[in-house]
N, C-alpha and C positions, 0 to 999 in steps of 0.2 A: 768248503770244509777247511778249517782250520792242521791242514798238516802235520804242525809242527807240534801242536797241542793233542791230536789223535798219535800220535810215534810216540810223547814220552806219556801218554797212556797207556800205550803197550807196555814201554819198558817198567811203569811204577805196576801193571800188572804182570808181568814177569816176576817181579822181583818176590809181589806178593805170593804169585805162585811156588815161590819156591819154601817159600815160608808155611803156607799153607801143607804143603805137600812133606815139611817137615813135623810141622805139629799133628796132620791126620792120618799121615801114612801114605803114601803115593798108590799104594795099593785097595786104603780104604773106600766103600761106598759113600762117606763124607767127603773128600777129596775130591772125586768123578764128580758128585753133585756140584759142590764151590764153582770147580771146572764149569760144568755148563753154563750155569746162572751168573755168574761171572762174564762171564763171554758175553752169554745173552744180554745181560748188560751194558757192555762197555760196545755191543752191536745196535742195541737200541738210541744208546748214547747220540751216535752219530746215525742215525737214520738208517739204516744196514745199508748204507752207501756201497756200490761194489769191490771198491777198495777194500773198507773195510770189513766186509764178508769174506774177501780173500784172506785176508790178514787174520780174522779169527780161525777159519779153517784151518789154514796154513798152522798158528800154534795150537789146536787140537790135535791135526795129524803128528804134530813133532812129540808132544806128550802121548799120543797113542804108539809111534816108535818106539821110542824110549822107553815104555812101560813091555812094551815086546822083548825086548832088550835084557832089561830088566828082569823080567819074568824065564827068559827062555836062557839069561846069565851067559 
């Protein structure tokens, strides 16, 4: 697996998600959607290598904080 090419596919999807999560709401059912298939994605991408299964988990669980966060202010 191409490392260095799976990281700054995280990062250019980070950035997307922030984006997204501006234009649908962080809160919307559009947004959680993006999120999954998005993931599922950039998992298929690379084989759901277990790296990158960790790596997707890992920024679910952080957007699932955050939206607790968020929510509970």
């Amino acid at each position: 697996m191409d490392y260095e090419k799976f990281f700054n596919d995280v990062k250019v999807w980070i950035l997307e998600c922030n984006s997204q999560a501006i234009k649908l709401g962080f809160g919307n059912d559009d947004f959680w959607n993006w999120v999954v298939i998005s993931l599922g994605e950039l998992s298929t991408k690379y084989n759901s290598q277990p790296l990158v299964m960790a790596q997707t988990n890992m920024l679910m669980n952080w957007l699932e904080d955050t939206w607790e966060e968020v929510k509970n202010g």
